[in-house]
C-alpha positions as CSV (number, residue, x, y, z in Angstrom):
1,X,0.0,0.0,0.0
2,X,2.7,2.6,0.9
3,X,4.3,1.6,-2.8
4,X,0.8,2.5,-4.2
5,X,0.6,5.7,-2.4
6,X,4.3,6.6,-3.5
7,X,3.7,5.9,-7.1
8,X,0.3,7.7,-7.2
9,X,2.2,10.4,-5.4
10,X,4.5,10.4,-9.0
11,X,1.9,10.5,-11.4
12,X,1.8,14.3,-12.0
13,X,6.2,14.4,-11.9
14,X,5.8,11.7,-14.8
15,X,3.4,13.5,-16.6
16,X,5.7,16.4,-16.2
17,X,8.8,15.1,-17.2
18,X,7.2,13.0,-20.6
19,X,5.2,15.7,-21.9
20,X,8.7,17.9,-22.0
21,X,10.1,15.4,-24.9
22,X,6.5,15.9,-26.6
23,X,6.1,17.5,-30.1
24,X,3.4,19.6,-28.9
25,X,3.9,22.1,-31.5
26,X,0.7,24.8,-31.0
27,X,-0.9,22.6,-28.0
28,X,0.9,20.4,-25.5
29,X,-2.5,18.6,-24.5
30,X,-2.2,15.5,-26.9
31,X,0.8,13.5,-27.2
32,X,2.2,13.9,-30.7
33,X,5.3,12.2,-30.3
34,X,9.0,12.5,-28.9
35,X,11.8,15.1,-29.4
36,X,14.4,17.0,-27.5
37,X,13.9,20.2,-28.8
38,X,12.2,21.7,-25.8
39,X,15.3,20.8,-23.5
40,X,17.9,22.1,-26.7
41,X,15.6,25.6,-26.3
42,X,14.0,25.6,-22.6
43,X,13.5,29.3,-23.3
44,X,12.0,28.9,-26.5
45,X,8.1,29.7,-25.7
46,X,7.4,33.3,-25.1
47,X,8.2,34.4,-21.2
48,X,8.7,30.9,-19.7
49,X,12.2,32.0,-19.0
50,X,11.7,35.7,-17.8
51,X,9.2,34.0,-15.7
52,X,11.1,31.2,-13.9
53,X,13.9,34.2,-13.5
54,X,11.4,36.0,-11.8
55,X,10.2,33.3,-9.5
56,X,13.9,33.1,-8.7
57,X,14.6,36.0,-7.6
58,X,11.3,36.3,-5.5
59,X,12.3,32.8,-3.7
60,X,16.0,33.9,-3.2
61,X,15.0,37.5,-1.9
62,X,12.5,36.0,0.4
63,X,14.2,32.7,1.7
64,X,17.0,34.9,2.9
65,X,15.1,37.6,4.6
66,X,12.5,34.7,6.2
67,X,15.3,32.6,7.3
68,X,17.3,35.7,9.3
69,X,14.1,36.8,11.0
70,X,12.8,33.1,11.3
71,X,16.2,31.7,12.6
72,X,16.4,35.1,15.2
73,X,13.0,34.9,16.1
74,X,13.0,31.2,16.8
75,X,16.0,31.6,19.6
76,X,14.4,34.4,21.1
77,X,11.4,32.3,21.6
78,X,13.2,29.5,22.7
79,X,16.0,30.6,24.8
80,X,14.3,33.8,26.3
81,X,11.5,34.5,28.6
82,X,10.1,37.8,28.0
83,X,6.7,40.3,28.0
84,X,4.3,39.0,25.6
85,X,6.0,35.1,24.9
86,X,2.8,33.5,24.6
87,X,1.6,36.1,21.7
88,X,4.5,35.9,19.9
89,X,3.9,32.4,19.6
90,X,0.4,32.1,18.6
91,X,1.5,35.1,15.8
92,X,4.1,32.9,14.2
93,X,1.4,30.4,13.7
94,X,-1.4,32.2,12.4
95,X,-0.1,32.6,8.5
96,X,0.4,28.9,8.9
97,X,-3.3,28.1,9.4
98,X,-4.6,31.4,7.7
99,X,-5.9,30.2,4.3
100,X,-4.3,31.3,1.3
101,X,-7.2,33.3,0.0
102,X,-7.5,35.3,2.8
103,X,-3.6,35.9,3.5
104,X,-3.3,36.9,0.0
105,X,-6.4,39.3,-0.1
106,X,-6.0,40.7,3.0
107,X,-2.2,42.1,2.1
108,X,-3.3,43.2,-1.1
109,X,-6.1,45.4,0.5
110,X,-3.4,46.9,2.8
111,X,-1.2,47.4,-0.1
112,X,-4.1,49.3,-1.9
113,X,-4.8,51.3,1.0
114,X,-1.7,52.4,1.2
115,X,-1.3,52.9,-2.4
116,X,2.0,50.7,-2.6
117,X,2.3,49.6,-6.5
118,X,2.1,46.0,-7.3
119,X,5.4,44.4,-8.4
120,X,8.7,42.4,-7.0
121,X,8.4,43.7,-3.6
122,X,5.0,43.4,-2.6
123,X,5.7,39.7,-3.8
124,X,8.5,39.6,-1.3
125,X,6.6,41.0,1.2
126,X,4.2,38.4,0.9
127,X,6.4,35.7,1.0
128,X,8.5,36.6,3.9
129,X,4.6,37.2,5.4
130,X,4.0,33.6,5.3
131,X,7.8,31.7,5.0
132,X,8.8,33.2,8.5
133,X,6.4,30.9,10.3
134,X,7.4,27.5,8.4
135,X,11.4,29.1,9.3
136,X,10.3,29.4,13.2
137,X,8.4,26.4,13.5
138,X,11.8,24.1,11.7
139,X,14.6,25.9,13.5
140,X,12.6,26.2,16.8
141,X,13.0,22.6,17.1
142,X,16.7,22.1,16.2
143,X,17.4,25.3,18.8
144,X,15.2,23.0,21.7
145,X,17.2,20.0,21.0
146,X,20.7,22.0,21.9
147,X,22.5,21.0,25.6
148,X,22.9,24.6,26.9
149,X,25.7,23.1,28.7
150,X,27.9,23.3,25.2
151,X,27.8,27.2,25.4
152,X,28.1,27.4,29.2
153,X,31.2,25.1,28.4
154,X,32.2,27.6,26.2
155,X,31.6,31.1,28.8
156,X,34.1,28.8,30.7
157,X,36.5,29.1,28.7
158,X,36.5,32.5,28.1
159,X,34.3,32.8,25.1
160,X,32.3,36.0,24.7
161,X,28.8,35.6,24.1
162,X,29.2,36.5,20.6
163,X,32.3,33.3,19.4
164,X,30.1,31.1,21.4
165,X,27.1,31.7,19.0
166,X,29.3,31.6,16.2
167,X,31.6,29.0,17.2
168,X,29.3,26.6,18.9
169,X,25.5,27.4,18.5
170,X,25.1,28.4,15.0
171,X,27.2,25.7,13.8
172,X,25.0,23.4,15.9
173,X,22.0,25.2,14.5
174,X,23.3,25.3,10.5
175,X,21.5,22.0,9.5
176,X,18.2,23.6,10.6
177,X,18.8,26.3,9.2
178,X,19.7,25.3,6.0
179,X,16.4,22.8,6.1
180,X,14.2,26.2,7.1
181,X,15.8,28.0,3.8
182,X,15.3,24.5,1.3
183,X,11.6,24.8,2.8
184,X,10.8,28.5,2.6
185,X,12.3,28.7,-0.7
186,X,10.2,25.8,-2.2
187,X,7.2,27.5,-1.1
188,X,8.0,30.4,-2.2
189,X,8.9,29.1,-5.4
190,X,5.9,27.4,-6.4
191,X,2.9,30.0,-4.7
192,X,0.7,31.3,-6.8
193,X,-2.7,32.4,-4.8
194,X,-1.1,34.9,-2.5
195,X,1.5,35.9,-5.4
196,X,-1.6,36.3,-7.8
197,X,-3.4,39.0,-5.5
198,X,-0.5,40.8,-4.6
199,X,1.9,40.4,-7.9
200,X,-0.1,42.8,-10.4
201,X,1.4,42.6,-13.6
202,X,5.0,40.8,-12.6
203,X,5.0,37.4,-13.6
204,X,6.5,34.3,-11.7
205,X,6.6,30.9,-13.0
206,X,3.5,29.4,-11.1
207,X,1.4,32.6,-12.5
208,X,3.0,31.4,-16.3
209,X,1.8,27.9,-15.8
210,X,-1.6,29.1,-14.6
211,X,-2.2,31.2,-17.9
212,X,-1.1,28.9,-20.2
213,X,-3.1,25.3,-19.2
214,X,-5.9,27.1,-20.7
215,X,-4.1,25.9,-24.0
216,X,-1.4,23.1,-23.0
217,X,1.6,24.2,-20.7
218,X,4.2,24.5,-23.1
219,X,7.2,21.6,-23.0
220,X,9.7,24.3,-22.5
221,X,7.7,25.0,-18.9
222,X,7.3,21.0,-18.8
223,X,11.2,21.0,-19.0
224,X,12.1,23.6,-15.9
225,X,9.5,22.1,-13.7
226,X,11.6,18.7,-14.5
227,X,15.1,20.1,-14.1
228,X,13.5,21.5,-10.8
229,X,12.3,18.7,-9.7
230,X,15.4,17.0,-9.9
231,X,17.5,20.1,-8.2
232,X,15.9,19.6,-5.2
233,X,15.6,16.0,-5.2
234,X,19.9,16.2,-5.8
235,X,19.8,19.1,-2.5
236,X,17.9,16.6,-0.6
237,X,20.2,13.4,-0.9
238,X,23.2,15.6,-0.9
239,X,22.0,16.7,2.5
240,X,20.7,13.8,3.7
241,X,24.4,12.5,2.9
242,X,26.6,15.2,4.5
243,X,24.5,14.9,7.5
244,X,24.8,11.0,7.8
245,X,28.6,11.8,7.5
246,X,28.6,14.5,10.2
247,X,27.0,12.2,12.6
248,X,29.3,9.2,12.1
249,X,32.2,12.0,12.7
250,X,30.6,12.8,15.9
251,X,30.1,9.6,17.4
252,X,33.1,8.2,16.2
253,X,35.2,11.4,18.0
């Protein structure tokens, strides 16, 4: 049962990945046959390219601010007690359960009301809006599972608060860290609802995809989602594998 589930899971990567070699030629709805000429020209239909550009630059831009405030946020949480703890908390979780709809309206209306033009930053905006939560939530739990007796260790030896962070914690605290930033940036990546009410004319990849099904998602789109697919799948095992590697160090010191 959990093969079935896994391969049903696949079905829409395989559909992705064969309709890239199709000759779609005005439609890519029908099969028509194989080639390679969409992966010799990934940038041949109109925009696909400027588009998946744009999604980059919105997940890049948004991963790295969400993953300093996450990642700072999260250690306050966890290692401080302070006025207004609980609040905090419950705040970093409400874009989590917020729907999409109403995220994504509700920052475009405050955008409009304060006349802020649609574009790359509101995107941004958005983005960090909802990736900081997933960014607290994954390196919250990797700053719980530190012994504070590693940095007290450190004081002891002279340390100043600030080479104990960066000698002992955030080391310590990198491989959540790094998991937050593969996460947020997937999401950001691939949104479209709250990037379609707050994105006006600027187009990311997902918005592309969403215009052109109407007619058949071109191979050339059909090919990045592939090559996609397989970049994170390669970040994955790579750091599944230098983690694995990390740990036999540590227990075999």
């Amino acid at each position: 049962m959990a093969g079935l589930a896994f391969l049903y899971l696949l079905v829409p990567v395989a559909y992705t990945v064969a309709f890239s070699f199709n000759d779609a030629g005005k439609s890519n709805l029908v099969w028509r046959g194989f080639t390679l000429d969409a992966w010799r020209n990934p940038c041949g239909a109109p925009q696909v390219c400027e588009a998946f550009a744009h999604s980059l630059q919105v997940g890049v831009a948004s991963t790295v601010i969400a993953t300093a405030l996450g990642t700072l946020l999260a250690i306050a949480l966890v290692r401080f007690r302070f006025r207004g703890r609980p609040l905090v908390n419950l705040l970093v979780f409400l874009p989590m359960s917020t729907p999409e709809v109403v995220l994504g309206a509700a920052l475009l209306a405050q955008f409009l009301s304060l006349r802020v033009q649609l574009g790359f930053t509101t995107v941004v905006i958005a983005h960090v809006m909802f990736c900081i939560s997933f960014v607290v939530v994954t390196v919250k739990a990797r700053v719980a599972s530190l012994d504070p007796a590693l940095e007290e260790a450190a004081a002891d030896l002279y340390a100043t608060p600030w080479h104990a962070f960066w000698r002992v914690t955030f080391p310590l605290l990198l491989p959540g860290i790094a998991a937050a930033a593969l996460l947020a940036f997937s999401l950001s990546f691939d949104d479209f609802i709250i990037t379609n009410f707050n994105s006006g004319a600027f187009t990311t990849f997902p918005k592309f995809v969403y215009v052109s099904a109407a007619r058949g998602i071109p191979p050339q789109a059909n090919v990045i989602s592939s090559f996609m697919f397989v970049l994170a799948l390669v970040l994955v095992v790579v750091f599944q594998v230098v983690s694995s590697v990390r740990a036999g160090r540590r227990q075999r010191g």
